[in-house]
C-alpha positions as a printed Julia matrix, in Angstrom:
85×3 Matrix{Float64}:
 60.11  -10.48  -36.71
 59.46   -9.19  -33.55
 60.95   -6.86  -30.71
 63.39   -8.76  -28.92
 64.65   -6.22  -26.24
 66.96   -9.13  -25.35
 69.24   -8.71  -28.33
 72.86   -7.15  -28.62
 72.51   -3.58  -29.63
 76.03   -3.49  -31.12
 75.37   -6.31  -33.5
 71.67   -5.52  -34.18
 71.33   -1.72  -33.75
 67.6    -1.02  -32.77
 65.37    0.85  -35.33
 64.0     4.29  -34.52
 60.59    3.26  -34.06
 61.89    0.65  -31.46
 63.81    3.46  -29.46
 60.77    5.58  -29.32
 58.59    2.17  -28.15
 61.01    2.34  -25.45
 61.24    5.8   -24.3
 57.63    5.67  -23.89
 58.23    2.73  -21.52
 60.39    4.72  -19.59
 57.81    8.0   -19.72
 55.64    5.39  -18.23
 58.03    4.46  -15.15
 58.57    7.76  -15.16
 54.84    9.01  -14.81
 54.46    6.03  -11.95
 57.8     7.34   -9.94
 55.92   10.84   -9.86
 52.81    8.74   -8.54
 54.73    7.62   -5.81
 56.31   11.03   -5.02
 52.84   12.97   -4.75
 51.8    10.27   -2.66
 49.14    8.18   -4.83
 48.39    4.86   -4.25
 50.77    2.93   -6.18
 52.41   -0.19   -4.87
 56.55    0.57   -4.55
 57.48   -2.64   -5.17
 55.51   -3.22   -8.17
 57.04   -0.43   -9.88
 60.53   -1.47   -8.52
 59.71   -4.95  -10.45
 58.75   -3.45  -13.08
 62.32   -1.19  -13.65
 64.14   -4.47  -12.99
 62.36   -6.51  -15.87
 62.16   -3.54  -17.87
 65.6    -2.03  -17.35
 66.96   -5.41  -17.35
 66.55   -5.84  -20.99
 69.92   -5.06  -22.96
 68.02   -3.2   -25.76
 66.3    -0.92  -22.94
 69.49   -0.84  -21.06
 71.22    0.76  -24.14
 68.5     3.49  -24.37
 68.46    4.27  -20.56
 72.04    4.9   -20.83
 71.69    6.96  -23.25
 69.29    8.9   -22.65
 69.39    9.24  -18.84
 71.22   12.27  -18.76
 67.88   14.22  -19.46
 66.42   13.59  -16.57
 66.27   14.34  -13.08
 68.61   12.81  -10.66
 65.94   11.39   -7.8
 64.31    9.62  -10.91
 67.69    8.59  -12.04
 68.52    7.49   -8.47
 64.86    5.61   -8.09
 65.72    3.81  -11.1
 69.41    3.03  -10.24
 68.22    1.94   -7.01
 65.27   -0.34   -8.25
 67.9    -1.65  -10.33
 70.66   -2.44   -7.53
 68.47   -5.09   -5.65
């Protein structure tokens, strides 16, 4: 079987490996927000698609919320934002 990051959480609780596969997703967004912020040529609303079909999965959802609290507040306001439109 393979990862479905549309599944409950609650019901099927997500294997370590599949948490790490996702924190490294969100490294990733995390790496391209600091692309934007230093001014490199990286298209905004790209990335801001890519947070809301990322972070729009409830697996990935589960781990954001989770783990959110460790980092900074402009990225957790870029993503929150990305995620509002």
């Amino acid at each position: 079987m393979g990862w479905r990051g549309d599944r409950n959480v609650v019901s099927e609780p997500l294997a370590p490996i599949e948490e790490e596969f996702i924190n490294l997703k969100i490294l990733h967004l995390k790496a391209a927000y600091e692309a934007l912020k230093d001014g490199m040529s990286v298209d905004k609303n790209g990335v801001a698609k890519d947070v809301r079909e990322i972070f729009g999965l409830p697996a990935v959802a589960a781990v954001w919320k989770e783990n959110k609290r460790y980092y900074e507040s402009k990225f957790i306001s870029f993503i929150d934002g990305c995620l509002a439109k």
